[in-house]
ZADRENFI-784813 format. One record per residue (C-alpha): residue number from 1; residue in three letters; x, y, z. Coordinates in pm, 1 decimal, decimal comma. Each point is the difference from the previous one (the first is absolute). Layout:
N
<rec NUM; ALA; <X; Y; Z>>;
...
This chain:
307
<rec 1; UNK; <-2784,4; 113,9; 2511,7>>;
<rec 2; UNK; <-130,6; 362,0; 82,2>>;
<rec 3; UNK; <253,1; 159,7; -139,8>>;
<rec 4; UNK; <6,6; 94,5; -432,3>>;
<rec 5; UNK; <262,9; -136,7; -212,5>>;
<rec 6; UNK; <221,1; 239,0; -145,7>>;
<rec 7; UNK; <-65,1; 118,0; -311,8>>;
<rec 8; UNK; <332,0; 255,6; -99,8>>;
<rec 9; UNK; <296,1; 73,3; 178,9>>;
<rec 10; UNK; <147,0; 315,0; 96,7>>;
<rec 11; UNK; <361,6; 36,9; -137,2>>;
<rec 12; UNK; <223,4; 220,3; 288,1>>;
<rec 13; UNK; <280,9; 30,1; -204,3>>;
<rec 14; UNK; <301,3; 186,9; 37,7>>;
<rec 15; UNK; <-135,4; 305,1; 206,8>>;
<rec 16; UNK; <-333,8; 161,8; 98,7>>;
<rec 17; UNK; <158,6; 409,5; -12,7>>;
<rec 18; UNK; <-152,6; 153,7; -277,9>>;
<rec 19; UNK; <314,6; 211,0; -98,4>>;
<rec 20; UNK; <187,0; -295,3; -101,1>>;
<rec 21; UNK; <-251,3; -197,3; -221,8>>;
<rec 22; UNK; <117,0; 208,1; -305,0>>;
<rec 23; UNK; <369,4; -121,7; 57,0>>;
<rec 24; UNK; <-82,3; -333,8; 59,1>>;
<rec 25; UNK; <-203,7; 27,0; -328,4>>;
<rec 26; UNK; <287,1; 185,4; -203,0>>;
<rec 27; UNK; <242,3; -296,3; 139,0>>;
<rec 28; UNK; <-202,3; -289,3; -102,1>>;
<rec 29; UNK; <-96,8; 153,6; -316,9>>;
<rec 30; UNK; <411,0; -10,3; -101,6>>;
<rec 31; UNK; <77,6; -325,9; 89,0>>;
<rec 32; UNK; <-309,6; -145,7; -144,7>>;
<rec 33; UNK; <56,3; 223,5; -345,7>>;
<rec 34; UNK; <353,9; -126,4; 28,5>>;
<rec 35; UNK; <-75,5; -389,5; 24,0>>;
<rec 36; UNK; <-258,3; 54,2; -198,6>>;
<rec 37; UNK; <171,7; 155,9; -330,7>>;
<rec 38; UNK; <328,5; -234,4; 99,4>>;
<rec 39; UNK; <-117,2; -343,8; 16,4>>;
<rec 40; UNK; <-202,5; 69,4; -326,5>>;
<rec 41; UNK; <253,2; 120,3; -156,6>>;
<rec 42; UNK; <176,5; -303,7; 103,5>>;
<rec 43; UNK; <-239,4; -252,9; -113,3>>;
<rec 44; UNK; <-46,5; 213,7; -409,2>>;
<rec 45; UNK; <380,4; -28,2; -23,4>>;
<rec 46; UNK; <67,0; -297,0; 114,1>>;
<rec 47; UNK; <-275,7; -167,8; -194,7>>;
<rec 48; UNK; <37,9; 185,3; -353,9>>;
<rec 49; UNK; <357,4; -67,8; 11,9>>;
<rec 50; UNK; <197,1; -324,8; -104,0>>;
<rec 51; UNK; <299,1; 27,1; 115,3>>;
<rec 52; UNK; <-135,9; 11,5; 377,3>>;
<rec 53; UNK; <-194,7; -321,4; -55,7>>;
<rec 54; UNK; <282,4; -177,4; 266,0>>;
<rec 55; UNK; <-114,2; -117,1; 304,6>>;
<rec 56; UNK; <144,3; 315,2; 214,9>>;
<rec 57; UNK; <-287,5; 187,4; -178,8>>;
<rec 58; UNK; <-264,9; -237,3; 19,6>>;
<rec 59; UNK; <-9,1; 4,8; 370,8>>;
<rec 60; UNK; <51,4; 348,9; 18,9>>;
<rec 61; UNK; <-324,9; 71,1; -257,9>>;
<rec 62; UNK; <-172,6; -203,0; 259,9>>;
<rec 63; UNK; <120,8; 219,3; 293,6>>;
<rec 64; UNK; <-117,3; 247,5; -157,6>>;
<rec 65; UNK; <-314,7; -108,5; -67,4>>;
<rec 66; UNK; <-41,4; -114,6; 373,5>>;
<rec 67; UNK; <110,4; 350,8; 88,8>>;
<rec 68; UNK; <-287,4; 158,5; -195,9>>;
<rec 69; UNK; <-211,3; -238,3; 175,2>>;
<rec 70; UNK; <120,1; 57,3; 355,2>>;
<rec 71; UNK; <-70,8; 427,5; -38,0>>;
<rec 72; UNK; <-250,5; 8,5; -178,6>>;
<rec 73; UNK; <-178,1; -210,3; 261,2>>;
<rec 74; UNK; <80,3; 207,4; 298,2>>;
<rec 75; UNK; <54,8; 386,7; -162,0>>;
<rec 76; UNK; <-290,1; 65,4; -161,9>>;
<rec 77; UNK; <-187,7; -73,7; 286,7>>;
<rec 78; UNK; <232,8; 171,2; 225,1>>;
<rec 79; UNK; <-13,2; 328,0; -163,2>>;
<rec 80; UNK; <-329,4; -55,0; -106,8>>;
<rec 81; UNK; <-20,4; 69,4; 444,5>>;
<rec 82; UNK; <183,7; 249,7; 19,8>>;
<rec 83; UNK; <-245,8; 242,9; -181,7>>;
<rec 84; UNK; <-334,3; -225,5; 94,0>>;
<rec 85; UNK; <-123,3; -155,9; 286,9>>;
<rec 86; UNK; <231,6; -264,8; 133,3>>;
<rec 87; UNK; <-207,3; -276,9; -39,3>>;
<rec 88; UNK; <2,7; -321,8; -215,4>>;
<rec 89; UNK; <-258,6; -250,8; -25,3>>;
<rec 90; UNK; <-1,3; -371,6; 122,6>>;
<rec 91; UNK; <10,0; -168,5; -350,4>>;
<rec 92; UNK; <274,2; 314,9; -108,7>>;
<rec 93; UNK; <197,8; -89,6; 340,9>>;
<rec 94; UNK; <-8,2; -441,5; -142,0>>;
<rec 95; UNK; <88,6; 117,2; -291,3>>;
<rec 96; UNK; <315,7; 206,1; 71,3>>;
<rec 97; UNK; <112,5; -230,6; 208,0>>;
<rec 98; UNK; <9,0; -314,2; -240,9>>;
<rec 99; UNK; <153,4; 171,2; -274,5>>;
<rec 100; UNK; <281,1; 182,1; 266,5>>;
<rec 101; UNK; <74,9; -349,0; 167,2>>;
<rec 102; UNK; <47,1; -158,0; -378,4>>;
<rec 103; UNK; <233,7; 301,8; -103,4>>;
<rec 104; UNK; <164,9; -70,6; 321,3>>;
<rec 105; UNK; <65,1; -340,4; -47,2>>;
<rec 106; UNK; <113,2; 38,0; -336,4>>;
<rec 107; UNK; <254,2; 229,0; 64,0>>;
<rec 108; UNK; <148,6; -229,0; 239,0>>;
<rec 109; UNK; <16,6; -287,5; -259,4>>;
<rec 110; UNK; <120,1; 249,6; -276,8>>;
<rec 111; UNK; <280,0; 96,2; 243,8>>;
<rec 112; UNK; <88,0; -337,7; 34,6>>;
<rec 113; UNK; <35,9; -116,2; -368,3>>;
<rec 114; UNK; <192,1; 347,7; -86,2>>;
<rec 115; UNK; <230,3; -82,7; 226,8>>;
<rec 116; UNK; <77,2; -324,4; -150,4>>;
<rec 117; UNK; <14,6; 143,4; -360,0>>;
<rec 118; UNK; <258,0; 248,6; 204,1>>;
<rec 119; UNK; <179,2; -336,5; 61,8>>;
<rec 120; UNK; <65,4; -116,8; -346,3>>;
<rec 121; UNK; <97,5; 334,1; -137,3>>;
<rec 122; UNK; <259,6; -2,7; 225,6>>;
<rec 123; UNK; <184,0; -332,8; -142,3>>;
<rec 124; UNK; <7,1; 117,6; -391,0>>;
<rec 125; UNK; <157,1; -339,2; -37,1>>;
<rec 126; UNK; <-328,9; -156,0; 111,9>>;
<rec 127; UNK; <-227,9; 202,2; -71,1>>;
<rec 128; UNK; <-116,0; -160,9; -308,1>>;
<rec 129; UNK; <-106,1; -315,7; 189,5>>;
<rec 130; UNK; <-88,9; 113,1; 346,6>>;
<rec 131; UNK; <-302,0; 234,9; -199,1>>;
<rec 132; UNK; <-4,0; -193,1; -317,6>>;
<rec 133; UNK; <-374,3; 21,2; -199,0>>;
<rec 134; UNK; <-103,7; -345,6; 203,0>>;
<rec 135; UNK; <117,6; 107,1; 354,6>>;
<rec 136; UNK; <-144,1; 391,3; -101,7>>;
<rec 137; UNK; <-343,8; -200,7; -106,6>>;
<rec 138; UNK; <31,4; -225,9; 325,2>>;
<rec 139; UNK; <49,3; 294,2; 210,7>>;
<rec 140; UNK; <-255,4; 267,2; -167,2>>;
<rec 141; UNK; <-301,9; -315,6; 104,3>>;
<rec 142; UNK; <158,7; -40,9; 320,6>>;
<rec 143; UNK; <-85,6; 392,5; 49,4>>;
<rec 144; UNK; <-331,6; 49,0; -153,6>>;
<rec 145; UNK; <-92,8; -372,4; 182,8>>;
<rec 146; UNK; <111,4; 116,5; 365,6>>;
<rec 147; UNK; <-215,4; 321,7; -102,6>>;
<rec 148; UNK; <-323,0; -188,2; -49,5>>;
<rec 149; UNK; <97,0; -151,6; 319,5>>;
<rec 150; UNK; <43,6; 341,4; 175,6>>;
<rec 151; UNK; <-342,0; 61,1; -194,7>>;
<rec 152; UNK; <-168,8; -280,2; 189,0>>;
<rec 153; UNK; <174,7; 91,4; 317,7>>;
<rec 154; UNK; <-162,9; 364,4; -70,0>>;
<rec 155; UNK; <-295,8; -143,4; -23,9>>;
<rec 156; UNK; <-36,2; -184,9; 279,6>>;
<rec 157; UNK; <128,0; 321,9; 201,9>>;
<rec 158; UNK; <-203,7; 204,7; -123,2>>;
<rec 159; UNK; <-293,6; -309,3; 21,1>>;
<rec 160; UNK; <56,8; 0,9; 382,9>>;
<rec 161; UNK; <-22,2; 379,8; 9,2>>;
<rec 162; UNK; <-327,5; -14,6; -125,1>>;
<rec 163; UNK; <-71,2; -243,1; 279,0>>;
<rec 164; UNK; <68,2; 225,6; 241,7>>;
<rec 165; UNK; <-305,9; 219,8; 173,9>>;
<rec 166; UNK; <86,5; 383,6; 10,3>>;
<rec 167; UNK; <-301,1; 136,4; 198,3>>;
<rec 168; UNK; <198,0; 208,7; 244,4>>;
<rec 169; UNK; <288,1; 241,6; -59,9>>;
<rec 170; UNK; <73,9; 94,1; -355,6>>;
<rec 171; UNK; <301,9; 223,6; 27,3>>;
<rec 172; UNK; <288,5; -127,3; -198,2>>;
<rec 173; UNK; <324,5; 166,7; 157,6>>;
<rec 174; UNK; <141,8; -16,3; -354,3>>;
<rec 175; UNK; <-18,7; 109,8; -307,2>>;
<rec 176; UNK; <-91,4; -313,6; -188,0>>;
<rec 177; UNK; <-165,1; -333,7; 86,1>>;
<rec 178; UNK; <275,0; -207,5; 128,5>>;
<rec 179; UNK; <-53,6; -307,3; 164,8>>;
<rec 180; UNK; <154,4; 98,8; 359,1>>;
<rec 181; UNK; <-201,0; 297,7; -23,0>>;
<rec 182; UNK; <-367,0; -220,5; -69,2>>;
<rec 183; UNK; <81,9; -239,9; 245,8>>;
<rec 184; UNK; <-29,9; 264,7; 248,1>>;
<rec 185; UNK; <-330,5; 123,1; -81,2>>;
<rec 186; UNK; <-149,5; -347,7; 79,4>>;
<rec 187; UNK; <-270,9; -123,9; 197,4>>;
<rec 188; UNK; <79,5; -383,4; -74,1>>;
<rec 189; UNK; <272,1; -235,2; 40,4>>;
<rec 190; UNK; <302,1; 84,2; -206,7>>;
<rec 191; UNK; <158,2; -342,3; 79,5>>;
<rec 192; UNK; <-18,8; -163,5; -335,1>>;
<rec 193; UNK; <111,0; 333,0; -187,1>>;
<rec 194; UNK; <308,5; 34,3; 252,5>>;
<rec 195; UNK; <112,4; -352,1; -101,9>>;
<rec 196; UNK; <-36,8; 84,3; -397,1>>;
<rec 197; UNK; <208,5; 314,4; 72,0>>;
<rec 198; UNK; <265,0; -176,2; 141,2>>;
<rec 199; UNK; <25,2; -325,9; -250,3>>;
<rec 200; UNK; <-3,3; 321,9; -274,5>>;
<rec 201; UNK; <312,1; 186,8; 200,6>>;
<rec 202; UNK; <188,2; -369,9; -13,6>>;
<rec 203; UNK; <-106,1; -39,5; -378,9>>;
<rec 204; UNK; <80,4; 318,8; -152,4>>;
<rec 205; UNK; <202,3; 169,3; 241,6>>;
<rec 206; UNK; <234,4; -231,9; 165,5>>;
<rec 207; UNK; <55,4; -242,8; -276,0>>;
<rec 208; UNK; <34,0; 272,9; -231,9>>;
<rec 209; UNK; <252,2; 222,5; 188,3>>;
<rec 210; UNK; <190,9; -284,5; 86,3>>;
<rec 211; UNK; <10,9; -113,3; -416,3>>;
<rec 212; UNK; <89,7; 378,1; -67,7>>;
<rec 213; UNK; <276,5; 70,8; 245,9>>;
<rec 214; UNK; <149,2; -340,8; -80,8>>;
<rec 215; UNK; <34,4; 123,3; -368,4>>;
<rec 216; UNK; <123,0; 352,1; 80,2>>;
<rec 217; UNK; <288,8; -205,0; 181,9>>;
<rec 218; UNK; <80,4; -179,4; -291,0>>;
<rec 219; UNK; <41,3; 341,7; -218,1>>;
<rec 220; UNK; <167,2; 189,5; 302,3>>;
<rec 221; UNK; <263,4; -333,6; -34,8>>;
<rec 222; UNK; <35,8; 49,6; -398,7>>;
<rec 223; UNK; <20,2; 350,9; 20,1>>;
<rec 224; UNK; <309,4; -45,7; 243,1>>;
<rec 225; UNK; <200,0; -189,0; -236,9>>;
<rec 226; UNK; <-68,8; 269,6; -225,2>>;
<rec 227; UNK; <420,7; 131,5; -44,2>>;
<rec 228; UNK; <-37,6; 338,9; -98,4>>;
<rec 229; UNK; <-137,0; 260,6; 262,0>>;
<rec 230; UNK; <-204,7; 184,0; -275,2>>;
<rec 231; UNK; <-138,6; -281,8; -104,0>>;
<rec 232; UNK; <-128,8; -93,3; 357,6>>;
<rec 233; UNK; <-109,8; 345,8; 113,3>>;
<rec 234; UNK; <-240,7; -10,1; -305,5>>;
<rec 235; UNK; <-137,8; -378,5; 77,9>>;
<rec 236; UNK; <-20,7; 105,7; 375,1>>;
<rec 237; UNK; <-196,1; 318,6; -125,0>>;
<rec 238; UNK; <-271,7; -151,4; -205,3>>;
<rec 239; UNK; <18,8; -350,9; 255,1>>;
<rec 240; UNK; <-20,5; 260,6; 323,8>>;
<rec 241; UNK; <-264,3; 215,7; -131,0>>;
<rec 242; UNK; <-254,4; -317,0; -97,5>>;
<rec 243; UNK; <79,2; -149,0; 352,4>>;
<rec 244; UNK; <-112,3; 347,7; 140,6>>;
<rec 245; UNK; <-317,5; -36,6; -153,5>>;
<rec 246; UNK; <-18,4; -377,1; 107,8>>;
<rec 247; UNK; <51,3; 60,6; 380,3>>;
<rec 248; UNK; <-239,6; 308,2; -4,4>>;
<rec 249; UNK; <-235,4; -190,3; -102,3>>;
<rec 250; UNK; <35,1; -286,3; 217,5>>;
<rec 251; UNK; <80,4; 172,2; 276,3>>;
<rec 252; UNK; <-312,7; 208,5; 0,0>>;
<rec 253; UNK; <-235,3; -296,9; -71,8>>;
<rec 254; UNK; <153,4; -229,4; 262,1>>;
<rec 255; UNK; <-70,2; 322,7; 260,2>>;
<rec 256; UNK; <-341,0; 83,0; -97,7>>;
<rec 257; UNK; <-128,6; -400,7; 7,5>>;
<rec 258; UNK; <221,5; -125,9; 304,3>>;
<rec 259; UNK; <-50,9; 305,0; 223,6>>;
<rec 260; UNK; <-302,5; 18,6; 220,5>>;
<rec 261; UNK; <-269,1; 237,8; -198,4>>;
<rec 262; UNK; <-88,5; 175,1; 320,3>>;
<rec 263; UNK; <88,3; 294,7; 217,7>>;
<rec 264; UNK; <252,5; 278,5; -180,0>>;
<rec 265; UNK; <149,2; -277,1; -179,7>>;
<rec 266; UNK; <-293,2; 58,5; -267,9>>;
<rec 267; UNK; <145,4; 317,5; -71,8>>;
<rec 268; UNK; <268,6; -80,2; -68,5>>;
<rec 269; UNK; <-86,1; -298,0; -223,1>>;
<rec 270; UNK; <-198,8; 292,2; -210,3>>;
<rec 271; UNK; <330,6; 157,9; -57,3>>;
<rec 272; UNK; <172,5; -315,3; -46,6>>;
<rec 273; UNK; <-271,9; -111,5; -245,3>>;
<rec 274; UNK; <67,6; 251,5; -237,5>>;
<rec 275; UNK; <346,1; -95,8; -69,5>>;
<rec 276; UNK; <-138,5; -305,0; -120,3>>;
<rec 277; UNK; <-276,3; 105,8; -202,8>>;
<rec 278; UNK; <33,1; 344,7; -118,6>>;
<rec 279; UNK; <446,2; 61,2; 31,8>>;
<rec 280; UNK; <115,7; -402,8; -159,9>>;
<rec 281; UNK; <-234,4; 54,9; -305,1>>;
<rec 282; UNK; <134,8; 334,6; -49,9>>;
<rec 283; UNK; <320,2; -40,7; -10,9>>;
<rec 284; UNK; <3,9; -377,2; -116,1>>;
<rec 285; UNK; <14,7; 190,2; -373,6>>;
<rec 286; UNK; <318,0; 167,7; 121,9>>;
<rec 287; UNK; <174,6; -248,5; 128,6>>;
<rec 288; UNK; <-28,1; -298,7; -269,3>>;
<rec 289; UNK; <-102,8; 139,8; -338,4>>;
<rec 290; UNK; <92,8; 442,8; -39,2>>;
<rec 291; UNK; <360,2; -86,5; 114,4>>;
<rec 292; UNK; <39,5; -282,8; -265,7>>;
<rec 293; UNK; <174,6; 61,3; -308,9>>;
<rec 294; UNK; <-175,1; -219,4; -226,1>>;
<rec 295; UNK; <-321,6; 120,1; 155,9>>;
<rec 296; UNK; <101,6; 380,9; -100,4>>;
<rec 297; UNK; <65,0; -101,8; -384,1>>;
<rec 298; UNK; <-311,3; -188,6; -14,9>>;
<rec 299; UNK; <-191,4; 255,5; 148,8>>;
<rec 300; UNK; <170,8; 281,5; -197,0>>;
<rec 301; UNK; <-108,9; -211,2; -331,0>>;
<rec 302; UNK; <-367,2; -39,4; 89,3>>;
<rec 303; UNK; <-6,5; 368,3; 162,1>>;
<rec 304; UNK; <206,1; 236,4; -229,5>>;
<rec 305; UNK; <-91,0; 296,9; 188,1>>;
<rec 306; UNK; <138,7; -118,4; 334,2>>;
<rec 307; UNK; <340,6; 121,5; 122,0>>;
């Protein structure tokens, strides 16, 4: 009772040498400029264009636009560090961590319902009534519902963070506020918060993943009774490269929140992390949208000047 609460939190980041601050800057500075320009670029096409108003695009619009969300929570901030002191404040540290656990979860239920639209594109014969305007309508409030669900869960994480007294230690071995990385910082029970992290890994993660993978069989299955082998190089090309970007992500998210947060193993989570929220929304642009065809005439028709 002695003790005072903690007001800020100092942010270790990546590395305490002096020499290497400006590289870390330089580095961040790309991918976030990348992400940045790509995902908005994304969301102008898409939108001023008609002939992307299919359902493909209309979860990819809202990738992007959880993208967006997901840097520009943790970049700014970041780099912001790098030429400040490394320090953010109690209310900043709530904050960040709300909106990064909502961008997280959304991702993960984005994923998901791609990977179904993946599905029906892959039966041509079916297509028509497997994403028809009713299932498309069904599906699009079965997304945005679960996501004021993953809003409520965010609250309540972010409620029982709050609860929590921080009156010793305030060294995050991190560069962002992170849940693992908070817990460890506390002087009270974490009990209730450990429970809320794992019914979140069985919601979003589990569930999810399972949903995905199970879909990504079904297209590795139609792509096989593809006959030609030119045609099934290029499914397996644009089908391999979005399950890349799938496991990448899930595979650094289920390390970072099933892993013990303690020890080295919080290093490493650090690097890990930033697959997840700096690498995905960078290259996310890439991988579904600047290789598409359609997505290069629309953009060429909105942008004139771009090659």
């Amino acid at each position: 009772m002695n003790q005072t609460l903690v007001t800020e939190f100092f942010v270790k980041g990546f590395s305490e040498t002096p020499h290497l601050q400006p590289l870390f800057f330089v580095f961040f500075l790309s991918l976030y400029t990348v992400a940045l320009s790509g995902n908005i670029l994304i969301f102008v096409t898409i939108s001023f264009n008609s002939t992307l108003h299919t359902p493909m695009y209309f979860f990819l619009v809202n990738l992007a636009v959880v993208d967006i969300l997901c840097t520009s929570t943790i970049l700014p901030k970041l780099l912001g560090n790098m030429v400040g002191r490394k320090t953010i404040s109690y209310e900043g540290c709530m904050a960040q961590l709300y909106f990064f656990t909502l961008s997280l979860g959304a991702e993960l239920l984005l994923f998901t319902a791609m990977a179904y639209d993946h599905v029906a594109i892959c039966h041509p014969l079916h297509c028509s009534t497997m994403m028809s305007k009713r299932v498309c309508m069904l599906l699009a409030a079965g997304v945005w519902s679960i996501s004021i669900l993953n809003t409520s869960i965010n609250s309540i994480h972010t409620g029982l963070m709050i609860q929590l007294t921080f009156c010793g230690p305030n060294k995050i071995n991190h560069f962002l506020c992170e849940i693992p990385s908070l817990l460890l910082l506390s002087c009270t029970s974490t009990y209730l918060n450990n429970i809320m992290i794992i019914i979140a890994d069985i919601y979003f993660g589990v569930i999810n993943f399972v949903l995905t993978m199970v879909s990504y069989g079904f297209i590795i299955c139609s792509i096989l009774k593809i006959r030609t082998t030119e045609g099934k190089k290029k499914a397996f090309s644009t089908c391999s490269s979005h399950l890349i970007v799938v496991t990448i992500y899930y595979t650094t998210v289920i390390y970072t929140y099933i892993l013990p947060g303690s020890g080295s193993s919080m290093d490493n989570v650090k690097v890990v992390a930033v697959l997840y929220t700096t690498i995905s929304p960078t290259l996310n642009p890439l991988i579904y949208t600047l290789r598409n065809k359609d997505f290069k005439i629309a953009l060429k028709k909105i942008f004139p000047f771009i090659k």
